[in-house]
C-alpha positions as CSV (number, residue, x, y, z in Angstrom):
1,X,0.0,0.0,0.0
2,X,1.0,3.9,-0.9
3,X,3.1,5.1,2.1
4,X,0.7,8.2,3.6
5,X,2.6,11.2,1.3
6,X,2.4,9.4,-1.6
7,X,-1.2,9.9,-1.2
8,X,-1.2,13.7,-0.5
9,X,-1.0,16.0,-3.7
10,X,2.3,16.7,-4.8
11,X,2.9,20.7,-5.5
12,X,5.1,22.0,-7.8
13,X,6.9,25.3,-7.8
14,X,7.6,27.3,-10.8
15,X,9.9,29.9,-11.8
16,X,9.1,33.1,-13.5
17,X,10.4,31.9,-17.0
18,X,8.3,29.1,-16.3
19,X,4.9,30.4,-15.6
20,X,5.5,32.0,-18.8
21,X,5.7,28.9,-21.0
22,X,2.9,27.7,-19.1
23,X,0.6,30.6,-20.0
24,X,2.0,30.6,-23.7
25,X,1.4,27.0,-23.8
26,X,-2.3,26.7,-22.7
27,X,-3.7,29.1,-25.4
28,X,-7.5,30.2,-24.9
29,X,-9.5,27.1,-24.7
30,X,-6.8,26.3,-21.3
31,X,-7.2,28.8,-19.1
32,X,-7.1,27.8,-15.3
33,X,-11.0,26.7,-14.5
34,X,-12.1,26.7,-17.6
35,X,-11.4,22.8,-18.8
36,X,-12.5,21.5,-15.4
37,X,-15.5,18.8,-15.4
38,X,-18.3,19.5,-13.8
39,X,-18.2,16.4,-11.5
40,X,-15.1,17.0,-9.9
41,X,-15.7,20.6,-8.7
42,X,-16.0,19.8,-5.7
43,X,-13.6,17.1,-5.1
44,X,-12.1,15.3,-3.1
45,X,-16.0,14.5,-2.5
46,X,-17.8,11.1,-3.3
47,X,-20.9,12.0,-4.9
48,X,-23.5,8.8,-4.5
49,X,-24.3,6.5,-7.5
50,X,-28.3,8.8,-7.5
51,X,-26.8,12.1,-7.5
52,X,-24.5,10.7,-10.6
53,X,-28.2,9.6,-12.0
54,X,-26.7,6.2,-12.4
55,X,-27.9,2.8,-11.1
56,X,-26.1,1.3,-8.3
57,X,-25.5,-2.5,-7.9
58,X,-27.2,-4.3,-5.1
59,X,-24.5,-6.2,-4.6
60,X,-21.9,-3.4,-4.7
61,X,-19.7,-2.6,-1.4
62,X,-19.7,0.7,1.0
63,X,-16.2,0.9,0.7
64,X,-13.9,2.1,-1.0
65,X,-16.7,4.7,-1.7
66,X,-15.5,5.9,-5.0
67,X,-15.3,3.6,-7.3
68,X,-12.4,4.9,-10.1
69,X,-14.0,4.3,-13.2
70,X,-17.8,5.2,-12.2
71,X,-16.6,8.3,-10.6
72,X,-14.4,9.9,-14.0
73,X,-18.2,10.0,-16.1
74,X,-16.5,6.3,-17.7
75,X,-14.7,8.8,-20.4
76,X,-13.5,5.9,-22.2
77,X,-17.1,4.3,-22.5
78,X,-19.4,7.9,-23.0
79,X,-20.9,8.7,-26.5
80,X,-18.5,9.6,-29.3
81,X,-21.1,13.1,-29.6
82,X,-19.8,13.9,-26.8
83,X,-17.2,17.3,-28.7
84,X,-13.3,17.5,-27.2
85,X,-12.0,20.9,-26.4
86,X,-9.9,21.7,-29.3
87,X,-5.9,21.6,-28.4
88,X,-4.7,25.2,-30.0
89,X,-1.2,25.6,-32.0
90,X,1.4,28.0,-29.9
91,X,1.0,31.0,-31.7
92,X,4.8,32.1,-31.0
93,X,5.9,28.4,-30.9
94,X,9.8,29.8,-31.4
95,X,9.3,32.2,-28.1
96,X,8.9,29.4,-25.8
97,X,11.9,27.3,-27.5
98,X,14.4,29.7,-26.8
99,X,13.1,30.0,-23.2
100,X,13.2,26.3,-22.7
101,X,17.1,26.6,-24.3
102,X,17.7,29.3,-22.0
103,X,16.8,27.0,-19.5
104,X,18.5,24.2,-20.4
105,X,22.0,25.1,-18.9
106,X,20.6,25.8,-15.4
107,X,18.8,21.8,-15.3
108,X,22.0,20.9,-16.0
109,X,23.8,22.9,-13.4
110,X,21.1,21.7,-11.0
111,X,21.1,18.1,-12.1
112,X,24.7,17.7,-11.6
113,X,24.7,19.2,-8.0
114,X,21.4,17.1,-6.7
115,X,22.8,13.8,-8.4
116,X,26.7,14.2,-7.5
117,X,27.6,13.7,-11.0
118,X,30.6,15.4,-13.6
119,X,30.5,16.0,-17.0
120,X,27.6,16.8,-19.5
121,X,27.5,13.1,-20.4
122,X,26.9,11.8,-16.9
123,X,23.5,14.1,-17.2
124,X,22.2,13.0,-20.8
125,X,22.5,9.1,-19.2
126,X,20.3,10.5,-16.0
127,X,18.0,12.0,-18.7
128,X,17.4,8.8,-20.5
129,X,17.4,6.6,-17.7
130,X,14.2,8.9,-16.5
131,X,12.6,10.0,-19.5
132,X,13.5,7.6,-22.1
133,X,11.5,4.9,-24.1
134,X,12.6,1.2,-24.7
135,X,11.0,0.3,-27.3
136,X,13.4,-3.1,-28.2
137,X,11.1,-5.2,-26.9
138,X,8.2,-4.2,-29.5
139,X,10.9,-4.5,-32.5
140,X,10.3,-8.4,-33.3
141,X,8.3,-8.9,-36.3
142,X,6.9,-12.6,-34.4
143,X,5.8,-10.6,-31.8
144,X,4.2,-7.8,-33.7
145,X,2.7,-10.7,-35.8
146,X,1.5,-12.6,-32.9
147,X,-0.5,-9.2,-31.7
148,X,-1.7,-9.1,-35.3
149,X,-3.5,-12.3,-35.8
150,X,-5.1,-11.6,-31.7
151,X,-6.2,-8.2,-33.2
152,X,-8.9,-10.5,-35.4
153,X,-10.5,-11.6,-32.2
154,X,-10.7,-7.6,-31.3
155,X,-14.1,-5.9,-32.0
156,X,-16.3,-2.6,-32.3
157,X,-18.9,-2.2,-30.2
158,X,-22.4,0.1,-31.2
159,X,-24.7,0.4,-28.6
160,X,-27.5,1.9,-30.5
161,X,-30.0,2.2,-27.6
162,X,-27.6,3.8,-25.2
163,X,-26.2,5.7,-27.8
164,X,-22.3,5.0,-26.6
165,X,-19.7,2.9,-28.3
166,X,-16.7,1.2,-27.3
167,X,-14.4,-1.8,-27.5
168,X,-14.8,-6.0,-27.0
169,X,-13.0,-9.0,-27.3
170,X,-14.1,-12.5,-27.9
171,X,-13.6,-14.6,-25.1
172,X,-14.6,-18.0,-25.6
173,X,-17.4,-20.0,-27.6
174,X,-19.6,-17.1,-29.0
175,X,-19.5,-14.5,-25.9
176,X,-17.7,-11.1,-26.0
177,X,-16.4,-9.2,-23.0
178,X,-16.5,-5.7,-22.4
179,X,-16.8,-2.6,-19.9
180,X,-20.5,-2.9,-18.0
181,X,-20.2,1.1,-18.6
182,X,-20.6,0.9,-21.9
183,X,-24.1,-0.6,-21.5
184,X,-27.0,1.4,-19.4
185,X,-29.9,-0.4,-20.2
186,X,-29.2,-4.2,-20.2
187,X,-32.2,-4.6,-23.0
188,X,-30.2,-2.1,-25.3
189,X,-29.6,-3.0,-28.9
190,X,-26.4,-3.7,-29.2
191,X,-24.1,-4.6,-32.3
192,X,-20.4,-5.8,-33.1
193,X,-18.2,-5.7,-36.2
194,X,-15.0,-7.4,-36.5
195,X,-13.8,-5.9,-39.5
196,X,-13.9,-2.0,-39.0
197,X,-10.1,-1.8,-39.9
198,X,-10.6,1.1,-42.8
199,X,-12.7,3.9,-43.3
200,X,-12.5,4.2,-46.4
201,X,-14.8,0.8,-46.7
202,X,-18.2,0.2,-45.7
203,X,-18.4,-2.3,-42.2
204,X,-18.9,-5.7,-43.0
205,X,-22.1,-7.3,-41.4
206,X,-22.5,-6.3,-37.6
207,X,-23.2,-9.2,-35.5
208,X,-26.2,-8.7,-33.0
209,X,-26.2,-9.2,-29.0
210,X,-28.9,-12.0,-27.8
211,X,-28.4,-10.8,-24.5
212,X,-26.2,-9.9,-21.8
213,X,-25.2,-12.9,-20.0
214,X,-23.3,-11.4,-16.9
215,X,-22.1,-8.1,-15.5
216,X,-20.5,-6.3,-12.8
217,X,-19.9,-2.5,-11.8
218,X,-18.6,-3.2,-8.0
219,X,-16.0,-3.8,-5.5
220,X,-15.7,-7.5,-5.1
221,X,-14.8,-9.5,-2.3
222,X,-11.4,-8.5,-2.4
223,X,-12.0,-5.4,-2.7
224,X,-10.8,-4.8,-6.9
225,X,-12.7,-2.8,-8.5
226,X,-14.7,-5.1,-11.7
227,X,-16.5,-3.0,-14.4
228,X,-17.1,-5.9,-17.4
229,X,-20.3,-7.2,-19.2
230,X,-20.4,-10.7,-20.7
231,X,-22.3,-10.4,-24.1
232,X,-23.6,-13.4,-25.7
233,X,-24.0,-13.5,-29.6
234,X,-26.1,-15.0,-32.0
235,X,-24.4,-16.5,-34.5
236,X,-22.3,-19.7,-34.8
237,X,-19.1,-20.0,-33.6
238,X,-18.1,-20.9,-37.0
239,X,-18.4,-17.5,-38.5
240,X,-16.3,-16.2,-35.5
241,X,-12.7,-15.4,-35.4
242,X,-10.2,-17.0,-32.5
243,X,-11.1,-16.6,-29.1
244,X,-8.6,-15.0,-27.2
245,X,-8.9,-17.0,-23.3
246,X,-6.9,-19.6,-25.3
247,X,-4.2,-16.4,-25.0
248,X,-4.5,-16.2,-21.1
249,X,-1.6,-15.2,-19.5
250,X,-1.6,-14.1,-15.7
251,X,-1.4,-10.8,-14.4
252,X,1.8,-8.6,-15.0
253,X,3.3,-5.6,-12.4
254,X,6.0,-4.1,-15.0
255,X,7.1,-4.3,-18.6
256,X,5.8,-3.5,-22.2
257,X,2.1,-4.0,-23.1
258,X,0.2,-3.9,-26.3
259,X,-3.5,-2.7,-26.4
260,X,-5.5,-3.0,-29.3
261,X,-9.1,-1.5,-29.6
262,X,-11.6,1.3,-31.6
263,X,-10.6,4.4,-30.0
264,X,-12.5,7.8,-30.8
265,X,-14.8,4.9,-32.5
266,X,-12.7,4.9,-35.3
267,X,-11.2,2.2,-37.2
268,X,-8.9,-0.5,-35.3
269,X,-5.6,0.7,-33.8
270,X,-2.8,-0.7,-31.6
271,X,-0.7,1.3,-29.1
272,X,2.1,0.3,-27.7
273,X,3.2,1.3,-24.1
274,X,4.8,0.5,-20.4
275,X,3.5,-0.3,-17.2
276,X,4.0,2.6,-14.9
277,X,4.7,3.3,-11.1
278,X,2.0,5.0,-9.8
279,X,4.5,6.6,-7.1
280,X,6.2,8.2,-10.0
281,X,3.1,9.9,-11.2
282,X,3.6,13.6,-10.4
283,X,0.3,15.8,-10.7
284,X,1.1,19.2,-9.7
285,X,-0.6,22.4,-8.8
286,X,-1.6,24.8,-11.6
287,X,-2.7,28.1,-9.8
288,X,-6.4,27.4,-9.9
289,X,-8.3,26.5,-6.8
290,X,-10.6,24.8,-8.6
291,X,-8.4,23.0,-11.1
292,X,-6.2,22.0,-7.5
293,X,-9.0,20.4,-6.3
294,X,-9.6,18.4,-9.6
295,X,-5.9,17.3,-8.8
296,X,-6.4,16.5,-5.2
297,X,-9.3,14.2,-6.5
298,X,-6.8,12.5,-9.2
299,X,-4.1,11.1,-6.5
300,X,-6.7,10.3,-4.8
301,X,-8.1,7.9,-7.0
302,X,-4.5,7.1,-8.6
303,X,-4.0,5.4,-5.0
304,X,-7.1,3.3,-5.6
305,X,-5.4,1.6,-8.7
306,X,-2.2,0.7,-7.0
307,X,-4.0,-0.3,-4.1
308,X,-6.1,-2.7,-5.6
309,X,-3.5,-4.0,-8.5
310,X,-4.7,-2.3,-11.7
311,X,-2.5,-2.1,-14.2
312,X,-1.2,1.1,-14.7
313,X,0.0,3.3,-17.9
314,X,0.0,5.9,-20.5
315,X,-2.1,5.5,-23.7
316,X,-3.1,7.7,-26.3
317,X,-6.8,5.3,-26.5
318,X,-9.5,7.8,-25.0
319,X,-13.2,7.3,-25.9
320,X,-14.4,4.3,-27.4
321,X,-11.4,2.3,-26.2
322,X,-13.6,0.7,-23.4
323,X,-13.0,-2.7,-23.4
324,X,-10.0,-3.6,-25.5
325,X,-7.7,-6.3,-24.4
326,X,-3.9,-5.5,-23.0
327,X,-1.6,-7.8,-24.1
328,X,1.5,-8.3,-22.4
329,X,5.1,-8.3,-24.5
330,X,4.5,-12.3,-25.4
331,X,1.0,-11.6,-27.1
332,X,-0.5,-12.9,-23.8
333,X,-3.9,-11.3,-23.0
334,X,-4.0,-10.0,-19.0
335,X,-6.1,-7.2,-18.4
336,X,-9.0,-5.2,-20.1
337,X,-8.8,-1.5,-20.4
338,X,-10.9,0.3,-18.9
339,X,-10.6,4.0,-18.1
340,X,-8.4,7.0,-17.1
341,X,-8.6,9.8,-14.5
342,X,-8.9,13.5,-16.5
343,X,-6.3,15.8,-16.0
344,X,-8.3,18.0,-18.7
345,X,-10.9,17.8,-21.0
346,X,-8.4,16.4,-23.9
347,X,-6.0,14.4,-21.9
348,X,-5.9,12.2,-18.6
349,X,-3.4,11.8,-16.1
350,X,-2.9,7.9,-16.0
351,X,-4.9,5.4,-17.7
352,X,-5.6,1.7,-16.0
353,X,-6.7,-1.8,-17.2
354,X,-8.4,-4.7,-14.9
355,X,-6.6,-7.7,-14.8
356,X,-8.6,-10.3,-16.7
357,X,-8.4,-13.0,-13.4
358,X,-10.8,-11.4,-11.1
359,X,-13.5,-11.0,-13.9
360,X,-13.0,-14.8,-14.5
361,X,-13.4,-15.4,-11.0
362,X,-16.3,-13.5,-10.6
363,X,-17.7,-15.0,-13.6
364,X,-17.2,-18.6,-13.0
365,X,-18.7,-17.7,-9.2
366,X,-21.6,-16.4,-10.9
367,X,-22.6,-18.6,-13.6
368,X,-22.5,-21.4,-10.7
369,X,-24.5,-19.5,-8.6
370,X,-27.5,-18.9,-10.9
371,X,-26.9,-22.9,-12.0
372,X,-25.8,-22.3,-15.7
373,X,-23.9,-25.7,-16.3
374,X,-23.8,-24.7,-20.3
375,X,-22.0,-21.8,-20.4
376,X,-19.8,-22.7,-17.9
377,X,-19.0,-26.2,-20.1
378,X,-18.2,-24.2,-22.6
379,X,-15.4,-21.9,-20.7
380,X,-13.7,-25.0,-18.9
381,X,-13.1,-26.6,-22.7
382,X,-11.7,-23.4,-23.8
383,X,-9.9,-22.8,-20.3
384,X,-8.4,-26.1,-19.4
385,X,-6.4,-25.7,-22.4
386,X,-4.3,-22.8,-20.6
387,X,-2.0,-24.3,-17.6
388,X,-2.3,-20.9,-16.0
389,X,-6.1,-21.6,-15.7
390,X,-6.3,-24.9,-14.3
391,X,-5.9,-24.3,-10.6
392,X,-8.8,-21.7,-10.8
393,X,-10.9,-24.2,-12.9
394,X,-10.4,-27.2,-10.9
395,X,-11.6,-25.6,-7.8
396,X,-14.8,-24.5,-9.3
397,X,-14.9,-28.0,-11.1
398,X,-15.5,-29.2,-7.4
399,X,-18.0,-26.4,-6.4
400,X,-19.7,-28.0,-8.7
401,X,-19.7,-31.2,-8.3
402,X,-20.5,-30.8,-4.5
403,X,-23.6,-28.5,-5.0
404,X,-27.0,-31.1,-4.4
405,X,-28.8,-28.6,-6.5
406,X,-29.5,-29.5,-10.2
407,X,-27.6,-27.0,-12.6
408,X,-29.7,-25.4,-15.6
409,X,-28.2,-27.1,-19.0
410,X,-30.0,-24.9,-21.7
């Protein structure tokens, strides 16, 4: 758990040169107050699920009170009409260069004295050690292939009664998982397409839901945060592309992930990034009272992810990524991605995913609790193939077998 400060808001203090780039760099449309969502106005409040107007689980815990996703308006799952605040050009782009240059040569003299270090070179290595990218792990044409042929399995998502889109995946048989945000009413009309890879091509045939098999938006037993929806199709399995629980893998702390989904409902795109260290996420003060309380709100839910094991990172996916699948370095599916905290109305601070093992947990608890002995057949022969699913499989297995009640079979 977060030592105590990590929790509090870190404040930064800025120099005269600097307040200057900052007030060059954030144009009209940024001005302190003015990009700030209504929701978090008054944070660090927890607003209840009736004042949100949204429906709250029966089932769903007192505590932790705010739950991360339900309490940032779900931007990754809200309508697509929903307009972003335009980001404007620097109008004297080469002003705020030669102040950054100017700069320059003071970091350096600072860098050098805080880190105990000689020599130019010395500093550049700090500087890339901090700020730099390894990318070599996402260089391998077999692995960049391998995401490839999972991205087939990768779907957009039209809810057409809710009026929101967003992002699925099939999971085994014929079902699809994705975000429970993305789906109000659990009568909706909802559609998928595999094959929106171009706009400049009509969709190929959209696939209609039958009916939403499962879903949770609450704090489970042990306390992690679940936000999916288990969406049964209607179609063979035949006509359907791989499903990707035969690419379980188990859940990852650190390295390179791939995420592939329909973000800003647009055609399908991959993003490569890193796991990040939520006590390295720095979210400082801007001026604004109202803007700092925004910020005081964002740690406080940035603690909530590495409290309850999110996975943790940057992404340029924002709405209508909902629900695409993070794949770890080996093409290994392990989480779902889910949402993001704002730090403005065209950018968030941090962006998580849930691991994919508690859903299946609390999946595979639920199907045997309202007796559906079909679907769950049809996930063991899918899951038993994957040796990191067997120990959770064989214990339900036995749940199973040592229930006296009669399962449902159709």
């Amino acid at each position: 758990m977060r030592k105590e400060e990590n929790k509090s808001l870190q404040s930064t203090t800025e120099t005269d040169s600097g307040s200057q780039i900052a007030e060059q760099a954030a144009g009209p449309a940024q001005k302190q107050g003015e990009s700030t969502p209504s929701s978090a106005t008054s944070a660090p409040a927890n607003p209840s699920a009736q004042e949100r107007g949204e429906s709250t689980p029966s089932s769903a815990k007192s505590a932790p009170a705010n739950p991360p996703a339900q309490e940032q308006e779900q931007e990754r799952g809200e309508s697509t009409s929903r307009s972003a605040r335009a980001i404007h050009e620097i109008l004297d782009s080469k002003q705020v260069a030669d102040i950054l240059r100017s700069q320059f040569k003071d970091l350096v003299k600072h860098i050098k004295e805080r880190e105990n270090v000689r020599g130019d070179g010395k500093v550049l290595e700090l500087l890339r050690q901090e700020f730099g990218k390894d990318t070599k792990e996402f260089l391998d044409v077999c692995r960049v292939k391998n995401w490839m042929k999972r991205s087939e399995s990768v779907c957009h998502i039209i809810n057409i009664s809710d009026d929101l889109v967003g992002t699925g995946f099939l999971l085994f048989d014929r079902f699809i998982l994705t975000n429970k945000h993305l789906i109000k009413d659990l009568n909706a009309r909802i559609y998928v397409s595999f094959h929106y890879e171009n706009e400049h091509l009509p969709q190929k045939t959209r696939l209609p839901i039958k009916e939403v098999i499962d879903w949770a938006y609450e704090w489970d037993e042990e306390k992690c945060w679940l936000d999916y929806a288990l969406l049964e199709l209607s179609v063979s399995t035949a006509d359907l592309p791989p499903p990707l629980l035969t690419q379980y893998g188990p859940p990852i702390q650190c390295g390179g992930l791939c995420i592939i989904g329909h973000p800003e409902s647009g055609v399908k795109r991959v993003d490569f990034c890193s796991i990040i260290d939520l006590t390295q996420v720095t979210i400082g003060h801007t001026g604004s009272v109202i803007e700092n309380e925004i910020l005081r709100w964002i740690n406080w839910n940035l603690s909530i992810v590495e409290e309850n094991q999110m996975i943790a990172y940057h992404t340029c996916f924002f709405h209508g990524a909902s629900g695409s699948p993070v794949f770890d370095k080996y093409g290994q599916v392990v989480a779902m991605h889910t949402a993001g905290f704002r730090e403005s109305s065209t950018r968030s601070a941090v962006e998580y995913a849930i691991p994919l093992l508690p859903i299946l947990e609390h999946f595979l608890s639920k199907m045997a609790g309202v007796r559906r002995l079909d679907i769950l057949r049809r996930f063991i022969e899918v899951a038993m193939t994957q040796d990191a699913l067997r120990p959770l499989i064989a214990g339900y297995i036995q749940l199973v077998a040592d229930s006296p009640e009669p399962m449902e079979t159709s």
